[in-house]
Every structure is written in structure tokens, then in C-alpha cells.
N, C-alpha and C positions, 0 to 999 in steps of 0.2 A: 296787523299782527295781534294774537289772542296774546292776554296776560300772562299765560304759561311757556307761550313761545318763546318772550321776553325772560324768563327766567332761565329759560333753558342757554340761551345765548351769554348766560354774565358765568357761567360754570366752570371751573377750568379747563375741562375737554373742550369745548367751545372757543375760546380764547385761543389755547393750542394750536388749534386747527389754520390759524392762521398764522403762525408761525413770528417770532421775534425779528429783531433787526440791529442789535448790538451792535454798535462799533469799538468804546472803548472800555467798556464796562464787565469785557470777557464774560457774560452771562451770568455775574456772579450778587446784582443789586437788584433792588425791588424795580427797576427800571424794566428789567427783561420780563416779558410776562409771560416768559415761559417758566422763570426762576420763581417767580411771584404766585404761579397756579402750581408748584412745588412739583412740575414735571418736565423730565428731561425735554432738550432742545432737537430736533428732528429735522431731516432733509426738505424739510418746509420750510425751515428756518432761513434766513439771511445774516445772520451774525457773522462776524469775524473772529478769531482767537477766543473760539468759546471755550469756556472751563464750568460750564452749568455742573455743578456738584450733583443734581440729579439724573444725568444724564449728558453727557457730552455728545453733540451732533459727531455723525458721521463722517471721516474725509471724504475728498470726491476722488477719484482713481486719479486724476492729473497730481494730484495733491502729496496722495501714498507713494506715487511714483516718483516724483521730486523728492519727496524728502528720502528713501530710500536709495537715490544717487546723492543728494548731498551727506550722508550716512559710509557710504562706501568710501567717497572722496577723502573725505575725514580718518579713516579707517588707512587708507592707503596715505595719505600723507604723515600719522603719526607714526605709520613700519619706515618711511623715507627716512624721518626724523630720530628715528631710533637706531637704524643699522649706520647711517651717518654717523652717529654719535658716538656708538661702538666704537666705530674703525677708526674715531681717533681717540678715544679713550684708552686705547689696547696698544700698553707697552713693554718693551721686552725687559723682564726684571732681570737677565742677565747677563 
């Protein structure tokens, strides 16, 4: 490898290109060298619960779709919780 090669490789874009691998450090310490080369984390990446402040990776469709049913479930257990609560809260003042 020529001497310029080598330079070219220590770069941030370079580094990027191979993507992080966070597990507890939510992409947010000098650890993550995505956080480190000061650019966001990419569907390269392997991190977990990333919070990269430069860039948050993307979910993966199974991921949006979960959480969007666990969103609704939530959603509909707190109307359950509420009209319950109503119906015995409501009393006849006379």
C-alpha cells in the first residue's frame, strides 16, 4: 500500500465505511467511531439503542412495525383505563 493510501484509510469517511458496533454506550462516547469521526451512524452500522447526536441509524421495517403495534396497544389500553374509570367515577348528585 502507497503512503497516501494509508492516509486515505485513518479519514473519517473511511472509518464510517465500516460501520460501528455499540452495544451499551448508545453511540454516544469516543468508543463509537462513528461518534468519534463526528458522523452520523448508518445501516452499516451494528449498534444497538443508538442515540449518535450526529445522526441516528435508521430502523429496520420489523423494528417501525413493532413499535407501532406496541404504540397502539398502549393507545387502546389507556381509552380501556379511562372509560373504566369514568363509569365508576359518575355519580348521581341527586
Amino acid at each position: 500500500m502507497r503512503q497516501g493510501d494509508e492516509n486515505l484509510m485513518n479519514t473519517p469517511s473511511a472509518r464510517h465505511k465500516r460501520g460501528c458496533k455499540c452495544k451499551r454506550s448508545k453511540c454516544l462516547k469516543k468508543y463509537c467511531e462513528c461518534y468519534r469521526a463526528k458522523v452520523g451512524c448508518s445501516d452499516g452500522c451494528h449498534c444497538e439503542d443508538c442515540d449518535n447526536s450526529f445522526g441516528k441509524k435508521s430502523e429496520s421495517m420489523f423494528q417501525r412495525v413493532e413499535k407501532q403495534q406496541n404504540q397502539s396497544h398502549e393507545v387502546l389500553n389507556t381509552t380501556q383505563v379511562m372509560s373504566d374509570s369514568t363509569l365508576v367515577g359518575i355519580t348521581n348528585p341527586f
